[in-house]
C-alpha positions in Angstrom: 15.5 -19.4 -11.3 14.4 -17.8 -7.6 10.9 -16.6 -7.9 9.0 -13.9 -6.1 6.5 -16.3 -4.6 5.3 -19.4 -2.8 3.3 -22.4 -5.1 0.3 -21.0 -6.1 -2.1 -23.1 -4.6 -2.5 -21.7 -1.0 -3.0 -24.2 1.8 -5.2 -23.7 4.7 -4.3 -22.5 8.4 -4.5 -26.8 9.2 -1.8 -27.4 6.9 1.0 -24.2 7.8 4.0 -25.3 10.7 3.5 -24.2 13.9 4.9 -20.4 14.5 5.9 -18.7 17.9 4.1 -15.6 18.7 6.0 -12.7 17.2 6.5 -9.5 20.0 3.5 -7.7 20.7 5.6 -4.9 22.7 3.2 -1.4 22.2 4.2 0.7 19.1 5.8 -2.0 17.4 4.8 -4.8 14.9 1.5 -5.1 13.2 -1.6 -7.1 13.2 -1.3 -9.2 10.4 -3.8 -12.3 8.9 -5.9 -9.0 8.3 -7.7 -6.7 6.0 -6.2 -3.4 5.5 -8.3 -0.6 3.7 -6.9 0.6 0.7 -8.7 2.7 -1.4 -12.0 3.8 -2.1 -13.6 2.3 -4.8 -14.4 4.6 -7.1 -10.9 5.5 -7.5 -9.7 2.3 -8.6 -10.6 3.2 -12.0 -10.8 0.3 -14.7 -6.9 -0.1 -16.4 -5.6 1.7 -13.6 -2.1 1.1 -11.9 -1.7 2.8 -8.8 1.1 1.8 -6.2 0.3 1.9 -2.6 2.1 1.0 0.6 1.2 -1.1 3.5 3.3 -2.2 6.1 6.5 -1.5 4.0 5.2 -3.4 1.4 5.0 -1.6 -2.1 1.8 -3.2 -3.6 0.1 -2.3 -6.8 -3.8 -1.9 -6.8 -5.0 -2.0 -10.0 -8.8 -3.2 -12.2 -9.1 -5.3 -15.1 -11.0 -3.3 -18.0 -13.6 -6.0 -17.2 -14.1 -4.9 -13.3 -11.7 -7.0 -11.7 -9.5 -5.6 -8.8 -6.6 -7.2 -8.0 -3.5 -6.9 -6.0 0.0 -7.6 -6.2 3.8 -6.6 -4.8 4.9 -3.7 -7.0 8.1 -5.0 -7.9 8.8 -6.7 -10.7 11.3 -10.4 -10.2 13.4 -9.5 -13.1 14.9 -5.7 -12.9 13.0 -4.5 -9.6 11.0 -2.0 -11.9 8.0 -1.1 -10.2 4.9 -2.5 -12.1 2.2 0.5 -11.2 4.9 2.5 -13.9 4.1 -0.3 -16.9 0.6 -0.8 -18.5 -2.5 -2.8 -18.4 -2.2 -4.6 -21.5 -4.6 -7.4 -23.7 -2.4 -9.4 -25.9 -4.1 -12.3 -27.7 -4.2 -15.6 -25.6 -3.4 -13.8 -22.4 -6.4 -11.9 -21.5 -5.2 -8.9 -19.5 -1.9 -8.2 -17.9 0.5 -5.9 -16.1 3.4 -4.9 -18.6 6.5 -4.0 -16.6 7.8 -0.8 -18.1 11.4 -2.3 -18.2 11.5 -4.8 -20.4 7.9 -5.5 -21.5 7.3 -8.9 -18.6 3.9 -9.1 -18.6 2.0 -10.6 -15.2 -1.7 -11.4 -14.9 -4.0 -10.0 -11.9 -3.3 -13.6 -10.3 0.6 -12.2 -10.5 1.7 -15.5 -12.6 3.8 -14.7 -16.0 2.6 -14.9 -18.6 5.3 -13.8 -20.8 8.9 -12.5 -21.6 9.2 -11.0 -24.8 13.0 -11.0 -24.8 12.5 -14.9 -24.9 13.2 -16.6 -28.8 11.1 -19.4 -30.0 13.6 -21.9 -29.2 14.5 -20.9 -26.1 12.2 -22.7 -24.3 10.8 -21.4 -20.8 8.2 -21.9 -18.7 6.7 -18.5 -17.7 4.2 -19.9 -15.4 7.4 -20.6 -12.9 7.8 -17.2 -12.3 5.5 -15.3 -10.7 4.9 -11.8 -8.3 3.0 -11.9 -5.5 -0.3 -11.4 -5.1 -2.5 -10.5 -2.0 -6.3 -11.7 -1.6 -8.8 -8.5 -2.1 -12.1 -7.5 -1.5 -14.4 -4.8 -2.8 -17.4 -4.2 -1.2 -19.7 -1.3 0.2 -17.5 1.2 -2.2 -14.3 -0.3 -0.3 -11.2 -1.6 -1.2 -9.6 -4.2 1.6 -5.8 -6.0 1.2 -5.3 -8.9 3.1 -1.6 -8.9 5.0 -0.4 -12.1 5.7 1.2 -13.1 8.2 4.3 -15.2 6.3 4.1 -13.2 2.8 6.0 -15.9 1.0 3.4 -18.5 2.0 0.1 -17.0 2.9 -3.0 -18.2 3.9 -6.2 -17.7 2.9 -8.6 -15.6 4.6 -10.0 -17.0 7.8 -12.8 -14.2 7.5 -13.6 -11.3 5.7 -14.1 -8.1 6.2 -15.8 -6.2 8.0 -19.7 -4.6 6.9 -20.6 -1.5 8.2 -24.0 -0.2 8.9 -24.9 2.5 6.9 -22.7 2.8 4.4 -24.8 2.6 1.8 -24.3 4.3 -1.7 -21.9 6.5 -2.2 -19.7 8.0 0.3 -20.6 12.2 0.9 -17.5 13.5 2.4 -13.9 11.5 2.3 -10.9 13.1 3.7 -7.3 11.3 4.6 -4.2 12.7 6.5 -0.8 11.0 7.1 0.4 10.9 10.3 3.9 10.3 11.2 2.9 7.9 13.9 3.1 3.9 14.2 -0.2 2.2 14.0 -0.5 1.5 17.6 -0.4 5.3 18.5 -2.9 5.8 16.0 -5.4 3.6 17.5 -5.2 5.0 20.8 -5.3 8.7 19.7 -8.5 7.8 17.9 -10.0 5.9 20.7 -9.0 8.5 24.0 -12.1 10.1 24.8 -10.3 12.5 26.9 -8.2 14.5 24.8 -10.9 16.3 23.2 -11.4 19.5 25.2 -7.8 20.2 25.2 -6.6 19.1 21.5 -10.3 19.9 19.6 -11.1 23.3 21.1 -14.2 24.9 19.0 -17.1 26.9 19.8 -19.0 24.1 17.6 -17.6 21.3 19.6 -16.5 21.5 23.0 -14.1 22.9 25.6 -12.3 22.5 28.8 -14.9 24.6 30.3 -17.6 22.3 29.3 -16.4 19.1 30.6 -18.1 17.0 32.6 -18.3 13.3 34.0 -19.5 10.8 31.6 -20.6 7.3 31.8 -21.0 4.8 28.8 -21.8 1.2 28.5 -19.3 -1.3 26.5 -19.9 -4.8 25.0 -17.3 -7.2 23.2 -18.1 -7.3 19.6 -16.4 -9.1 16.7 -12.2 -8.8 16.6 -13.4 -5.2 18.7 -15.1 -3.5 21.3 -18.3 -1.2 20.9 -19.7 1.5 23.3 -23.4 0.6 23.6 -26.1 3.1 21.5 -26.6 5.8 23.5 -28.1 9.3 23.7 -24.9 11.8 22.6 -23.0 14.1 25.6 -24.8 17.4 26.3 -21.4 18.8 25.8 -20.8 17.5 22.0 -22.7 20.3 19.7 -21.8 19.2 16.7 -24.6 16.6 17.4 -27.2 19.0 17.8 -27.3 20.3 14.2 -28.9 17.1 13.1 -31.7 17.6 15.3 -34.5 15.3 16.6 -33.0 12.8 19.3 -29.9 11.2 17.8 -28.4 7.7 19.5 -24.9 6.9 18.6 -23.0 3.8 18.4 -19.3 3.3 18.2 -17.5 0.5 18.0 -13.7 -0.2 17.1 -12.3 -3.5 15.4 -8.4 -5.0 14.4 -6.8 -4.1 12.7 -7.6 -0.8 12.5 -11.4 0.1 12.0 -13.4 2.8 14.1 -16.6 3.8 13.1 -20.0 6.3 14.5 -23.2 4.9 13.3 -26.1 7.8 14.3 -29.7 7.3 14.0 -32.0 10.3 13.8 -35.7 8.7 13.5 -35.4 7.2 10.2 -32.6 9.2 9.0 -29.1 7.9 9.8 -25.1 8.8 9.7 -21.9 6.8 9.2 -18.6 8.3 10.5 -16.0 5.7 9.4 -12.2 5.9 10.1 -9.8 3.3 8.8 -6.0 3.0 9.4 -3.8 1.9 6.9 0.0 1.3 8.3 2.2 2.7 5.5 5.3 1.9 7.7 6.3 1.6 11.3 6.4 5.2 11.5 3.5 6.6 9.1 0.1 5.8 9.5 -2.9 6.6 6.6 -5.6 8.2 8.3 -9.0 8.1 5.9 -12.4 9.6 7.6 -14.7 8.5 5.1 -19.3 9.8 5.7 -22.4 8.3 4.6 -25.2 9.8 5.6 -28.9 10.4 4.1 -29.4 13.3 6.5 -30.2 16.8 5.0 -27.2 18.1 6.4 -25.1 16.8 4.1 -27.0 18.6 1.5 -26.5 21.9 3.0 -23.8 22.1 5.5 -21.1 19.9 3.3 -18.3 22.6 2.6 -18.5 24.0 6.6 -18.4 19.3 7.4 -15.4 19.6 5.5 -13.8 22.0 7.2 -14.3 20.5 10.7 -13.2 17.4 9.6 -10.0 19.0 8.0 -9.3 20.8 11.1 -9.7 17.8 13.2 -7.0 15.6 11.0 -4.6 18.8 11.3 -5.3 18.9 15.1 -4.6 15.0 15.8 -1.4 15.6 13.6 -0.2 18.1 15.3 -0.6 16.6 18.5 1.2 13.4 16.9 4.1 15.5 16.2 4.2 16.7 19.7 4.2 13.2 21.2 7.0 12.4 19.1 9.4 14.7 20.8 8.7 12.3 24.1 8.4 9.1 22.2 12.1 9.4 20.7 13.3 9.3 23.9 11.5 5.5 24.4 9.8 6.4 27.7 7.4 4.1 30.2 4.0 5.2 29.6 1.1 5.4 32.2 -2.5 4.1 31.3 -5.2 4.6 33.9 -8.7 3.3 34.1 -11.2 4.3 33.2 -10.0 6.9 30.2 -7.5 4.6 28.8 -9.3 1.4 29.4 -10.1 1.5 25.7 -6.3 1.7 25.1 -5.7 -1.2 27.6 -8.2 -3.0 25.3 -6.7 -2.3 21.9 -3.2 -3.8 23.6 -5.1 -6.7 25.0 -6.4 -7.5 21.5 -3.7 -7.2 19.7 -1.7 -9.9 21.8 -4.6 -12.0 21.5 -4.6 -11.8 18.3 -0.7 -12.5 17.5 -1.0 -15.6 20.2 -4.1 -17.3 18.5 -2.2 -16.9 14.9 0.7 -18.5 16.3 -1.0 -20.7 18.3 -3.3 -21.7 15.4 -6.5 -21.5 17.7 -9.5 -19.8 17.7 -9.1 -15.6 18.4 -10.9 -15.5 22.1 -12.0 -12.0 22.8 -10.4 -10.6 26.3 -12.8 -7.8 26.8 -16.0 -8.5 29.2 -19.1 -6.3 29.4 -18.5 -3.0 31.6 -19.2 0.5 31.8 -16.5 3.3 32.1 -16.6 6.4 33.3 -14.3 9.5 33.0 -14.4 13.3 32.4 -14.3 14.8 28.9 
């Protein structure tokens, strides 16, 4: 019988054949031998079956009634039947399983079978040969990762984990997702442009084309990323001023797919996080998730909300824009310094897909510097 999966017992990087580099080419393929976010935690509730999908893959996210979140592909080996449709079920001498709504196979959180009730007691079978796959997960900081692998049928296991992000402590204040109808790639470089935001974000509480002005900010390689150095916030940004005092702001960017603002006011601090999740090659999850023990998020948490919203809308409807051009497949032209950060992002992601295939350490290409632009 064909199964859904490799052997169970996953071998290390040391052990897996040597692979060529897939193509890196801009807008296409993905980063993979990564964590993905998910889902917040909280809303992987316990018993829950909830199908997500990442990188064209349908997988199921579910928790044990005992805590335990796990992850597996949300197709079941026998009928195709998606799995997030059936049940979390505890049958004596099983513990707790996935029933698929089909036929009743039932899978446990490892995605092994553990049985097949259409099966007669003298039909003998071994369940444990059949079994769906399952993808390593982390839940930490109220986050839920997924890690892709690069050869599905025979993954790895992590090299590293995910990563922890200052700040986020407790629960999260303010959450908000948008999909955009853009590749990954597209999505990274949208978020990281500091140069689009007087034309795209025009508010009287932000800033405008009128109030641009030349900028220059220190960046430093950092782990799988790139941060800009803490720093005092542009004159020109004042959203920033409504926390008062003298805020300093750190951002930094990391593969796959991680962004985040970490702001200190004297003792008091905020966490702007921004993860995203490739649904397919043309549909991106965008999720903007806060922490913050300011007072501001107290009082000023419905009119937050609203910026935020309009922000997501604004980037989306620029997306849609770009995609008239992008149809057409055209060259595109990155200049320093506003999209040296872009330049980076492609430089990474190469790196990355090389040392994968090359089964070598990931060496960071990006060197100390500071860039300057308008914005």
């Amino acid at each position: 019988m064909k199964t859904d999966a490799a052997d169970p017992v996953q071998p290390s990087r040391a052990e897996a054949p040597a692979a060529k580099a897939p193509p890196a080419a801009f807008g296409k393929g993905f980063v993979t031998d990564a964590w993905y976010f998910v889902a917040l935690a909280r809303d992987v509730a316990p018993a829950s079956l909830k199908r997500h999908e990442i990188m064209g893959e349908p997988v199921l996210i579910g928790r044990t009634r005992a805590g335990q979140v796990y992850a597996m592909r949300d197709i079941c080996p026998h009928r195709a039947a998606p799995l997030s449709a059936g049940r979390l079920v505890d049958k004596p001498g099983e513990g707790e399983t996935v029933e698929c709504p089909y036929h009743g196979w039932r899978f446990r959180p490892d995605g092994v079978c553990a049985a097949i009730p259409s099966l007669v007691e003298e039909q003998a079978f071994d369940t444990d040969r059949i079994r769906v796959r399952s993808y390593p997960v982390r839940e930490q900081q109220g986050l839920v990762f997924v890690w892709m692998a690069s050869d599905a049928r025979n993954p790895m296991a992590p090299d590293h984990e995910p990563p922890v992000f200052p700040g986020a402590v407790g629960e999260a204040r303010l959450v908000e997702a948008m999909d955009f109808d853009s590749h990954i790639d597209h999505a990274v470089v949208g978020l990281m442009d500091p140069a689009h935001g007087p034309y795209v974000h025009q508010q009287w509480w932000w800033r405008s084309e009128h109030s641009m002005h030349e900028k220059a900010k220190a960046f430093a390689p950092v782990e799988h990323g790139w941060a800009m150095t803490r720093h005092a916030p542009s004159s020109n940004s004042r959203l920033y001023k409504i926390l008062g005092g003298a805020p300093a702001t750190e951002i930094t960017f990391r593969l796959p797919g991680f962004r985040w603002e970490h702001i200190q006011v004297g003792e008091k601090q905020v966490l702007a996080l921004t993860c995203l999740t490739p649904i397919t090659e043309t549909r991106t999850r965008i999720t903007q998730i806060f922490w913050s023990d300011h007072w501001v998020f107290g009082l000023a948490k419905p009119f937050l909300r609203m910026g935020v919203v309009a922000f997501l809308k604004q980037d989306g409807g620029m997306v849609n824009l770009q995609n008239e051009g992008l149809r057409y497949d055209p060259a595109l032209i990155w200049i320093d310094d506003a999209d040296k950060q872009a330049k980076w992002y492609q430089q990474l992601k190469r790196e990355w897909i090389r040392s994968r295939a090359e089964d070598r350490a990931f060496v960071n290409p990006i060197q100390p510097t500071t860039l300057r632009w308008k914005s």
